[in-house]
Phi, psi and omega in degrees: 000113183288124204286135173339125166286153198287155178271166200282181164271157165327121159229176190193134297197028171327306177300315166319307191286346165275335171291332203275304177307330194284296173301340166258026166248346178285353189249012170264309185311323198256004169262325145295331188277350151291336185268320194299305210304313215238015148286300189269329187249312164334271193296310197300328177294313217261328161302311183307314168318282160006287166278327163313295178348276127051260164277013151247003148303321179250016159266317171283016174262329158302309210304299229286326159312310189275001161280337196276344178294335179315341192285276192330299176317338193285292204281320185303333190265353186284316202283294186329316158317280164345322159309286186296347189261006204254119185321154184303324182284128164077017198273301161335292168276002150271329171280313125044280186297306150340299192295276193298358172276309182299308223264324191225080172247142209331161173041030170294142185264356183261157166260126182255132168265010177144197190172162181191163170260153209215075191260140193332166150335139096110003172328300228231334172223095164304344167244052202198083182293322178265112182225012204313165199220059188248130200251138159198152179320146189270221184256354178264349195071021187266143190254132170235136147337104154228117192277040210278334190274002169265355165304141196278347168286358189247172190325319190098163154256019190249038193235346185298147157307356164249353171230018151297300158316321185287001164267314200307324191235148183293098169202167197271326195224132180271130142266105149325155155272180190290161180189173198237088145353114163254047158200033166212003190025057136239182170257109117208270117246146176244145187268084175240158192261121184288190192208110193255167163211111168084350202071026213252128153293148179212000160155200190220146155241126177237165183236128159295111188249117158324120177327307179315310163277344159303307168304300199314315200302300198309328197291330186289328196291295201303312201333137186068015193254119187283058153210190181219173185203155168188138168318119179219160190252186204281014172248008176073018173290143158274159216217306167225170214213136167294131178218101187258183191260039181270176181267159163047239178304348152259296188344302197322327183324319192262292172344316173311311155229137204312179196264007175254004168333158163233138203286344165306282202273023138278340171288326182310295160312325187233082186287352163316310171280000186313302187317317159327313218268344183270336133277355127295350159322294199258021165252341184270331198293299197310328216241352165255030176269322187266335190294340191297339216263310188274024189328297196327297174295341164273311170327284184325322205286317183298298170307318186290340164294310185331299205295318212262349177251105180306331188270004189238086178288137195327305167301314177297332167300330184253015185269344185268318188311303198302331174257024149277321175305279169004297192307305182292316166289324170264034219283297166306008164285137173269159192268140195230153207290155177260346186183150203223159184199176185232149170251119188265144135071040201288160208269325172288321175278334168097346165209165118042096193229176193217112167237176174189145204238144202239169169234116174293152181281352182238007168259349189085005188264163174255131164267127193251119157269125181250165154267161173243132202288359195279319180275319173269349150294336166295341177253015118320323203267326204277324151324301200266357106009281191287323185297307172295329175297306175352296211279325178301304187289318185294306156333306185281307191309330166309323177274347183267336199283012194245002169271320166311327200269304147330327174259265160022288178251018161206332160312294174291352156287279180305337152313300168334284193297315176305319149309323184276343186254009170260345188281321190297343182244032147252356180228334176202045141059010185263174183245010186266131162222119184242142173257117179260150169233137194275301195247157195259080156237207153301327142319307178289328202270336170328285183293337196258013175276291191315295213279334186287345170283331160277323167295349190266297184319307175332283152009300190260000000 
């Protein structure tokens, strides 16, 4: 009785589903490790550009501020040039002529509330201690002569706080802090210049620039820019206003107060702005911090403001040093932010914003620039975003043409050959099986090895 051939075992088609599985976690793998790559290392670079960007926006919105200040600079060192060279006969009735010529001359872009020469005791007149030569717009806008700082029951200007400093510091040009004219009643700051003979001081030529044209200037730097920005003088007075396109109700915030605020009690009305205001805090603490380390050499100059100026008070004396020490230290630097800080929820952009607050170098006002932090994150998110969508598609279309190319030259081939070597004993009995092969690989050399091992059986 002849015995049963054995039944085959089970098999199942393990390699395949491994191989199929093996590509498709190696194309799941390079698609996490691109997203970690380009999440983790990627985007964090891309953001950082981002805040460089950032502060080089507000740096050139400092740069590009203190050009438009170059003209007011400009018209205070011509009249003073101009002053000190003109001879004693007739000196009078050229600055007459002169000045208001000087002060509003064609195509100018700042608005001047006025300017005047402003010469020492008996400088310019020997019998004539008071002579200053000062124009400012009326209520018509028209600019007239006004002679209220030469009454002899009054102050004098040579107590004022914008000209008092201009003997005391070594400087080509003075920025006032903002103030209210008290004979032309306006706001604004002056820009003044000494006035040498021989190298001898004889007095200051100022060009006065309106609060209204200083904003006019910041706004035009900023205008497209998804932020706002705005001026305070070295005592934190505002100095100019953001005057964006908000509605209403954040406008008001700033409509509410005047333009001689001091940014404290707008933090004070509003505490939406403490962040803001707590780092000006500590840019004024850093900076009468270092005037301390230099007391020795500074003190006399801090005494000597004090003494000579009624409008200058001890603190304020040492608040004018200190960002003159500032001055002097940075002079040749381009401005770089004194502090830089993030804001939740800011109240004028309505979300998540970045400010920094830069100092110019030649007035002492601080610019506070915010970003809205939303627009240059996105286009960090928007970069790393696209870049992973890149890296997904390539990745998939790689893994399927590479499971086609994979079924195509060794799945389906080793199907095949399992089939041909399963028909002859399930179908016609025979013992002869020749195996075909298409291609001269591994696969091929496999069957044309096989079919010559059968031809040796035959054989035999």
């Amino acid at each position: 009785m002849g015995s049963e051939a054995p039944s085959p075992p089970k098999f199942s088609y393990r390699i395949s589903h491994q191989l199929a599985a093996g590509l498709i976690f190696l194309v799941i793998f390079i698609i996490a490790t691109s997203f970690a790559v380009i999440w983790l290392e990627v985007r964090p670079k891309l953001v950082s550009l981002s805040l460089e960007s950032q502060i080089n926006l507000g740096q050139k919105i400092s740069l590009a501020l203190e050009q438009e200040l170059h003209e007011a600079r400009g018209i205070a060192m011509s009249l003073a040039a101009a002053a000190s060279t003109l001879p004693n006969e007739g000196r009078s009735e050229t600055l007459t002529k002169i000045v208001p010529q000087m002060i509003q001359p064609p195509g100018q872009k700042m608005m001047y509330a006025g300017g005047g020469v402003w010469p020492e005791p008996y400088a310019f007149d020997s019998k004539r201690q008071r002579d200053s030569y000062f124009w400012a717009h009326d209520e018509r806008g028209a600019l007239v002569r006004l002679d209220d700082y030469n009454a002899p029951d009054g102050r004098g200007h040579h107590n004022e706080e914008w000209y008092v400093p201009v003997a005391a510091l070594n400087k080509s040009v003075y920025w006032s802090k903002s103030y209210t004219d008290p004979y032309s009643q306006q706001p604004m700051v002056t820009c003044a210049a000494p006035m040498l003979h021989d190298g001898k001081f004889i007095g200051v030529a100022t060009a006065d620039l309106t609060l209204a044209g200083v904003s006019e200037a910041l706004n035009q730097v900023i205008t497209g820019m998804n932020a706002y920005a705005f001026i305070v003088d070295r005592n934190n007075r505002f100095i100019a206003f953001p005057t964006l396109g908000f509605d209403v109700s954040r406008t008001q915030v700033y409509r509410a107060n005047t333009a001689f605020q001091y940014f404290d009690d707008l933090v004070g009305a509003y505490p939406e702005f403490s962040v803001i205001g707590n780092n000006m805090k500590a840019v004024d603490d850093a900076l009468f911090s270092a005037l301390e380390q230099q007391k020795p050499e500074y003190l006399p100059l801090v005494a000597q403001l004090a003494a000579q100026s009624y409008q200058i008070e001890e603190d304020e004396a040492k608040r004018l040093v200190a960002n003159y020490w500032w001055q002097v230290r940075t002079l040749s630097a381009s401005p770089k932010p004194l502090s830089a800080f993030d804001i939740k929820g800011d109240v004028l952009l309505g979300g998540d914003a970045r400010g920094f607050i830069y100092q110019m170098p030649s007035t002492s006002w601080r610019i506070v620039v915010v970003f809205e932090s939303a627009a240059y994150g996105a286009i960090s998110d928007a970069v790393s975003q696209k870049l992973f969508g890149s890296v997904l598609l390539s990745s998939i279309v790689f893994g399927a043409i590479g499971l086609i190319f994979l079924k195509a030259s060794v799945l389906t081939r080793i199907h095949r050959t399992i089939r041909t070597l399963r028909e002859p004993s399930g179908s016609t009995g025979s013992r002869s099986v020749m195996l075909a092969y298409d291609k001269a690989d591994e696969l091929g050399m496999i069957t044309y090895w096989f079919n010559q091992r059968i031809a040796q059986l035959e054989d035999n």
